[in-house]
MDTraj code that builds the backbone (N, CA, C; nanometers):
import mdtraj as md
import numpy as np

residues = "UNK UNK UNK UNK UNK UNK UNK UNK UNK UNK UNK UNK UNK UNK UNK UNK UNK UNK UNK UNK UNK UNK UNK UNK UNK UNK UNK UNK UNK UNK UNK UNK UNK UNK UNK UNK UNK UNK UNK UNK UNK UNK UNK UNK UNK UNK UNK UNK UNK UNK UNK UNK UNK UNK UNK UNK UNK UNK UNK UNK UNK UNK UNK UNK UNK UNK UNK UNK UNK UNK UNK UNK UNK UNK".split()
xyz = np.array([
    [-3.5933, -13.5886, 8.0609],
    [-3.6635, -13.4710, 8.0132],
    [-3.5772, -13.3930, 7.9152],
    [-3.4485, -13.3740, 7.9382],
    [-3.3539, -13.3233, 7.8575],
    [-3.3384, -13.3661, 7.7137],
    [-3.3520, -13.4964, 7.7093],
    [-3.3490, -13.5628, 7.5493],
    [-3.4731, -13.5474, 7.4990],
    [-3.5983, -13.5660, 7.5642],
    [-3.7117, -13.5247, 7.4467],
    [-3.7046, -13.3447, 7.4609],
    [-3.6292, -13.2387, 7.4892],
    [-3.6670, -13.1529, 7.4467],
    [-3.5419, -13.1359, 7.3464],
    [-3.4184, -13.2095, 7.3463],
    [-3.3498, -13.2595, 7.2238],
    [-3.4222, -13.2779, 7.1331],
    [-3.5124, -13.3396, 7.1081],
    [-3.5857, -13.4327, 7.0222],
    [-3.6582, -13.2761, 6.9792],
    [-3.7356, -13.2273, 7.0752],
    [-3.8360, -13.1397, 7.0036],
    [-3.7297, -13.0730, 6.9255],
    [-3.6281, -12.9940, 6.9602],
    [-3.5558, -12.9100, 6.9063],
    [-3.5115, -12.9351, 6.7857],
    [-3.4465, -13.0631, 6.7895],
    [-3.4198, -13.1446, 6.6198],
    [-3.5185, -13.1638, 6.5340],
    [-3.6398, -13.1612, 6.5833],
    [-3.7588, -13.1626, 6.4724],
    [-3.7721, -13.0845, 6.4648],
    [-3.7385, -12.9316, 6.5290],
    [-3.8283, -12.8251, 6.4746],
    [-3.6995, -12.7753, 6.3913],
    [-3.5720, -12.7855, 6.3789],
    [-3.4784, -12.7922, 6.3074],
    [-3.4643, -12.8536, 6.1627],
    [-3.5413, -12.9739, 6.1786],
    [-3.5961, -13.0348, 6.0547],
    [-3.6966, -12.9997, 5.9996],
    [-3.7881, -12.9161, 6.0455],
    [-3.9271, -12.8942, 6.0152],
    [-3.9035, -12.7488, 5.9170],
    [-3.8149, -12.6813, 6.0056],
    [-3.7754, -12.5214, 5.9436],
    [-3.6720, -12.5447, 5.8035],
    [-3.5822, -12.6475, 5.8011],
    [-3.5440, -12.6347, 5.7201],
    [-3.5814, -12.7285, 5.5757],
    [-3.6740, -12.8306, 5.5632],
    [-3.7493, -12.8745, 5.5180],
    [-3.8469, -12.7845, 5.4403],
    [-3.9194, -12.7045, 5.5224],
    [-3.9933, -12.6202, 5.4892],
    [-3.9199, -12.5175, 5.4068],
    [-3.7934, -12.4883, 5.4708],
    [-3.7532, -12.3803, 5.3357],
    [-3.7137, -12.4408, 5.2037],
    [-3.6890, -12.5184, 5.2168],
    [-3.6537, -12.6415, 5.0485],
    [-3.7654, -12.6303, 4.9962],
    [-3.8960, -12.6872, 5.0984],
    [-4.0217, -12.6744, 4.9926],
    [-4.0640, -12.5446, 4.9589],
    [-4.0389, -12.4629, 5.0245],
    [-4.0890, -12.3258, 4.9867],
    [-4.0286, -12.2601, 4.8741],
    [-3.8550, -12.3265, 4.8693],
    [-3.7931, -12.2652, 4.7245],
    [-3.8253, -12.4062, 4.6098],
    [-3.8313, -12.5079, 4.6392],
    [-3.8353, -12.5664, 4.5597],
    [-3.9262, -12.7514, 4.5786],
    [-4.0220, -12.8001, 4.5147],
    [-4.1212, -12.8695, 4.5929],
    [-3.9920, -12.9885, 4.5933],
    [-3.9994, -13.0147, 4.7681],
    [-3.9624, -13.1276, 4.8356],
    [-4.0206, -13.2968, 4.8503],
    [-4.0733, -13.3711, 4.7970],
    [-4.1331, -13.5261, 4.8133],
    [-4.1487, -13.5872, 4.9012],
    [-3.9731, -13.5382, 4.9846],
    [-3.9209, -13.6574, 5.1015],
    [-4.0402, -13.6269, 5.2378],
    [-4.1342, -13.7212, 5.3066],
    [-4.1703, -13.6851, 5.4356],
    [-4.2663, -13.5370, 5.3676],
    [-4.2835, -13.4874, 5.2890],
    [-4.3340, -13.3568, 5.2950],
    [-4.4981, -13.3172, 5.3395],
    [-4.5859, -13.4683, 5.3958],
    [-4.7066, -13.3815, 5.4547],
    [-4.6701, -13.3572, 5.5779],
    [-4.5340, -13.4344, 5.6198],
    [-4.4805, -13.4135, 5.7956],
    [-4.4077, -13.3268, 5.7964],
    [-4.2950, -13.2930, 5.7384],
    [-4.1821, -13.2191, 5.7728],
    [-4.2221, -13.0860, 5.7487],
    [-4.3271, -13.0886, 5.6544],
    [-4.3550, -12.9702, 5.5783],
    [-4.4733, -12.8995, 5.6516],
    [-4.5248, -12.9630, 5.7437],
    [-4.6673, -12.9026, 5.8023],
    [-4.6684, -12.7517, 5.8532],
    [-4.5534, -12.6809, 5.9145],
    [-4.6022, -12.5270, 5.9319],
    [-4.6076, -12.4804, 5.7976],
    [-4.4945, -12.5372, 5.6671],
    [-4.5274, -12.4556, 5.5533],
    [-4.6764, -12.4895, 5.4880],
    [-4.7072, -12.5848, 5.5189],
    [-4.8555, -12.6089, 5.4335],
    [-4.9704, -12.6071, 5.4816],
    [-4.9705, -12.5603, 5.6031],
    [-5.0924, -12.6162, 5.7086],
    [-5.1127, -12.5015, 5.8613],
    [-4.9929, -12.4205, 5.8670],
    [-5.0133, -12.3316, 5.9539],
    [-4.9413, -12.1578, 5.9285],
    [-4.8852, -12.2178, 5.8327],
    [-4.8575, -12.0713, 5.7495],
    [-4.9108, -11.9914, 5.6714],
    [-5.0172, -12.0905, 5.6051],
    [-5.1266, -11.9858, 5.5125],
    [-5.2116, -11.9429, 5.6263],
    [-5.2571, -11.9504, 5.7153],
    [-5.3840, -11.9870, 5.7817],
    [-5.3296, -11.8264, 5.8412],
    [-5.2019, -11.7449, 5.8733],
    [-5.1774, -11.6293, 5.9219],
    [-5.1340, -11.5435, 5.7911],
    [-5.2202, -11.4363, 5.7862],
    [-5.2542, -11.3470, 5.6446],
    [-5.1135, -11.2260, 5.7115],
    [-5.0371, -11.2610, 5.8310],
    [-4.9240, -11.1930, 5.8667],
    [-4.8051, -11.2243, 5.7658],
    [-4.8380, -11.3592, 5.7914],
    [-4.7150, -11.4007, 5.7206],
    [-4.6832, -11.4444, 5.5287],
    [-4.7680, -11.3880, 5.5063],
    [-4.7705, -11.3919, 5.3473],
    [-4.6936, -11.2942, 5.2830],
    [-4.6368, -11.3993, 5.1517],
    [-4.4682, -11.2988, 5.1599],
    [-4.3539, -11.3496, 5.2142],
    [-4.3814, -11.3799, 5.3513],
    [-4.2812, -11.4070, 5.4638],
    [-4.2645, -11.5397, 5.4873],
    [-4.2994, -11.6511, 5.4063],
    [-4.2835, -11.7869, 5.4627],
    [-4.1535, -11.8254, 5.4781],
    [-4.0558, -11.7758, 5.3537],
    [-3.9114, -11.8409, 5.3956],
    [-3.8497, -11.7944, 5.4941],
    [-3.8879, -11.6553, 5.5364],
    [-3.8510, -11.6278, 5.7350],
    [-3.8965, -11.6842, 5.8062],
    [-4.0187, -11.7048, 5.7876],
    [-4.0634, -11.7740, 5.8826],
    [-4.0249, -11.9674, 5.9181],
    [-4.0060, -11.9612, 5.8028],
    [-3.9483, -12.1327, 5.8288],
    [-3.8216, -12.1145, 5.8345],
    [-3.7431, -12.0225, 5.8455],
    [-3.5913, -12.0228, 5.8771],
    [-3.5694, -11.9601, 6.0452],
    [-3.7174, -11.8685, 6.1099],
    [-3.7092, -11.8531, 6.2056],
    [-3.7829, -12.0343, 6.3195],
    [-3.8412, -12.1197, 6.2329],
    [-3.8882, -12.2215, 6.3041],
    [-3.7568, -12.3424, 6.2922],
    [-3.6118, -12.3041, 6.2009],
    [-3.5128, -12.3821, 6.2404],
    [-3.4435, -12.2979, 6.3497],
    [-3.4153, -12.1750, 6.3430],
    [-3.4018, -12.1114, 6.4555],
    [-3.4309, -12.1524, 6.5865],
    [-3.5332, -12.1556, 6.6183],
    [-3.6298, -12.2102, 6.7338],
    [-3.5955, -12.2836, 6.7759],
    [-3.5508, -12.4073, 6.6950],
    [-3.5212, -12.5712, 6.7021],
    [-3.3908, -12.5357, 6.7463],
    [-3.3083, -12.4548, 6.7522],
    [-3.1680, -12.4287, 6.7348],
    [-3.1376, -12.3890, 6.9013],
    [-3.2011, -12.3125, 6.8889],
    [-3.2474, -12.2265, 7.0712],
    [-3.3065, -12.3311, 7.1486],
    [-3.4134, -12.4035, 7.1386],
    [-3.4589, -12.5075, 7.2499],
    [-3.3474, -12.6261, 7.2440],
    [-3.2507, -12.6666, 7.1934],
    [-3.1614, -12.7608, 7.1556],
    [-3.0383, -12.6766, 7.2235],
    [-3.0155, -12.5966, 7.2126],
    [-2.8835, -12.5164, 7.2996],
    [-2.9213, -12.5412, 7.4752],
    [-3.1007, -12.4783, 7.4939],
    [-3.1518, -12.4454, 7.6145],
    [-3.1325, -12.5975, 7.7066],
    [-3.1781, -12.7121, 7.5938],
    [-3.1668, -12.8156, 7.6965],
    [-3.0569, -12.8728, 7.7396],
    [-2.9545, -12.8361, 7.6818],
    [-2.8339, -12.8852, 7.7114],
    [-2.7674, -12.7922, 7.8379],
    [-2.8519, -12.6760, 7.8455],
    [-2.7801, -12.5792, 7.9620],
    [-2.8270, -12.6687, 8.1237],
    [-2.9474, -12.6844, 8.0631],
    [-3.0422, -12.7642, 8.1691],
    [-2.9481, -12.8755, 8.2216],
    [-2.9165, -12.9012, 8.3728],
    [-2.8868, -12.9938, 8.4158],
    [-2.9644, -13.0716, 8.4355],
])
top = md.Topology()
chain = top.add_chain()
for i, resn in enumerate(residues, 1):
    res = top.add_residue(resn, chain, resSeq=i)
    for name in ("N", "CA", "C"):
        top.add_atom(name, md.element.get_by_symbol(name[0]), res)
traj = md.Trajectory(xyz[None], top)
């Protein structure tokens, strides 16, 4: 259980920071996957307009925190 929430954590690590590349500058690599909160769940919140490169720097964040958490986990 510990390694797939590794796993989640490293993707959402990849996902946040992916997303901020595409957000400053368009990315190619993987980008309908890596890129999906920036293209597909970030417009869709009229909160966060303006705010996408926080917000995809708070979704490597995330990845950063569930990846610390599972390792506390015995």
């Amino acid at each position: 259980m510990r390694k797939s929430w590794e796993t989640l954590g490293g993707l959402l690590v990849l996902m946040g920071l992916s997303g901020t590349i595409d957000h400053l500058a368009y990315q190619p690599i993987l980008g309908p996957f890596l890129n999906a909160f920036n293209r597909y769940v970030f417009p869709r919140f009229e909160v966060l307009h303006g705010y996408e490169l926080y917000a995809n720097l708070l979704v490597a964040v995330a990845g950063v925190v569930v990846i610390a958490a599972a390792r506390r986990v015995r």
